[in-house]
C-alpha positions as CSV (number, residue, x, y, z in Angstrom):
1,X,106.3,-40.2,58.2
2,X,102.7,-41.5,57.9
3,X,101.8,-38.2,57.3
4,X,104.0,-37.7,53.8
5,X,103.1,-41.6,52.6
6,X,98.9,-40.0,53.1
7,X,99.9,-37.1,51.2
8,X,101.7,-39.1,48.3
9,X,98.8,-42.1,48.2
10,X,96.4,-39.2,47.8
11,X,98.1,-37.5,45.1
12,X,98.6,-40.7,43.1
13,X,94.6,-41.1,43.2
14,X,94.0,-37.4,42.6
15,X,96.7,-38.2,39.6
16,X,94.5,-41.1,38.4
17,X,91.3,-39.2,38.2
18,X,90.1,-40.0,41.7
19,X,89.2,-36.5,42.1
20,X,86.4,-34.3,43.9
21,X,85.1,-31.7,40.6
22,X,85.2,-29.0,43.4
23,X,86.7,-28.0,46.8
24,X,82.5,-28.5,48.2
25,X,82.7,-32.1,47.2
26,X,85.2,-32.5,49.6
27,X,83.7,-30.5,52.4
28,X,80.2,-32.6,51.4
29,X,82.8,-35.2,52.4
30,X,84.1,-33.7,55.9
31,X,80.6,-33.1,56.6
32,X,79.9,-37.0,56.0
33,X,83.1,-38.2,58.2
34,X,81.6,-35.9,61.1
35,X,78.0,-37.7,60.9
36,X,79.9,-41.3,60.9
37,X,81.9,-40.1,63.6
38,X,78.7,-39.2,65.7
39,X,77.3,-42.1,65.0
40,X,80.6,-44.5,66.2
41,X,80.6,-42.4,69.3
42,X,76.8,-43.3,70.3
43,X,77.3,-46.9,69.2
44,X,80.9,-47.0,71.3
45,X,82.3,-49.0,68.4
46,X,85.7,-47.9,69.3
47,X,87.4,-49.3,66.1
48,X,85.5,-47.9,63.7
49,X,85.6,-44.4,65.9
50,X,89.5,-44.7,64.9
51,X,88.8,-45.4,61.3
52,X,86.0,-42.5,60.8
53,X,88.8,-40.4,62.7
54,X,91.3,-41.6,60.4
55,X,89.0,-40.9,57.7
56,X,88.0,-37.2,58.5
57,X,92.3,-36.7,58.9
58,X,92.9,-38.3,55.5
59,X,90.0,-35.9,54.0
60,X,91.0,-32.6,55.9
61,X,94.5,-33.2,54.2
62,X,93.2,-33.9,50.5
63,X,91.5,-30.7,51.3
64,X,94.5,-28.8,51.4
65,X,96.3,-30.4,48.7
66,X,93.1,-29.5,46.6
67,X,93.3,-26.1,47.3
68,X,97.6,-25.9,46.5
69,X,97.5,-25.1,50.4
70,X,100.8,-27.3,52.6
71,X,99.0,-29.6,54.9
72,X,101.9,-29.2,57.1
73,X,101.9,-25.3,57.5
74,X,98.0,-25.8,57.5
75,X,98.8,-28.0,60.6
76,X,101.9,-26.1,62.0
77,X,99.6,-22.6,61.8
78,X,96.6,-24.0,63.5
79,X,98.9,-25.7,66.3
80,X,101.0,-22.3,66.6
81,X,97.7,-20.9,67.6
82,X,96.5,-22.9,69.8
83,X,99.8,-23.0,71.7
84,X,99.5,-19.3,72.5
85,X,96.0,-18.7,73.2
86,X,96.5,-21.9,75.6
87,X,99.1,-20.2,77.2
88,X,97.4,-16.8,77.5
89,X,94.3,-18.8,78.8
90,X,96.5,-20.2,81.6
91,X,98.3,-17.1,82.0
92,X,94.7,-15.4,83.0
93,X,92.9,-18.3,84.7
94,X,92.3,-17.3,88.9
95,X,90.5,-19.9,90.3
96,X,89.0,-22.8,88.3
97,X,85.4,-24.1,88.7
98,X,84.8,-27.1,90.8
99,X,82.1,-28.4,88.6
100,X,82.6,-29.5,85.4
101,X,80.5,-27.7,83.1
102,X,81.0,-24.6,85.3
103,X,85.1,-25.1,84.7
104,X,84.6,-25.3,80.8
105,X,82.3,-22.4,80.4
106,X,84.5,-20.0,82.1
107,X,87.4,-21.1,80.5
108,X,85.4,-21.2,77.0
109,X,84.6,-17.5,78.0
110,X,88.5,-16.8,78.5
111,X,89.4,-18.8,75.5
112,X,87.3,-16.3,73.5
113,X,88.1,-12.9,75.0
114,X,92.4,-14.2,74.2
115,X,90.7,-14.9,70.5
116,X,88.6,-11.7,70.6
117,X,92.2,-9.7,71.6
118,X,94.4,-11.4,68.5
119,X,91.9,-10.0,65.9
């Protein structure tokens, strides 16, 4: 529901003039979220961390309304994706690493070789 009231507030601004000229303005925009992300995580300011997360959502979906694209199949591809390379990732996984960064790189390596497979 939150989701469709984001959509329709964004819209009425886009409708107003409260417009990027070009689909890099809002990626120059992304970009910026990420750095004030970065910089919430390194001052733990868990708060605004939500908020600059909030804010990177909120501009990822004007994205695809500015390119005509359905934020929800945008959403509903990317999670359709994930779901099966997860599962082919667990389907392939023998024995997992004790240590940490050990455990992530060899499943980072699977993850890649299921990605490598779909294309």
């Amino acid at each position: 529901m939150l989701l469709f009231k984001a959509l329709e507030v964004q819209q009425e601004a886009s409708d107003f003039g409260f417009e990027w000229n070009d689909a890099i303005g809002i990626l120059n925009k992304i970009r910026e979220e990420i750095d004030e992300i970065e910089k919430e995580i390194h001052a733990q300011e868990t708060e605004k961390l939500k908020k600059e997360i909030g804010d990177l959502y909120l501009v990822s979906l004007h994205l695809a309304q500015y390119l005509e694209l359905d934020p929800m199949e945008c959403l509903s591809l990317s999670y359709e994706t994930f779901r099966r390379r997860w599962e082919k990732l667990q389907s392939l996984v023998t024995v997992l690493p004790e240590n940490s960064e050990e455990r992530l790189e060899y499943l980072e390596e699977i993850w890649n070789r299921v990605k490598q497979e779909e294309m």
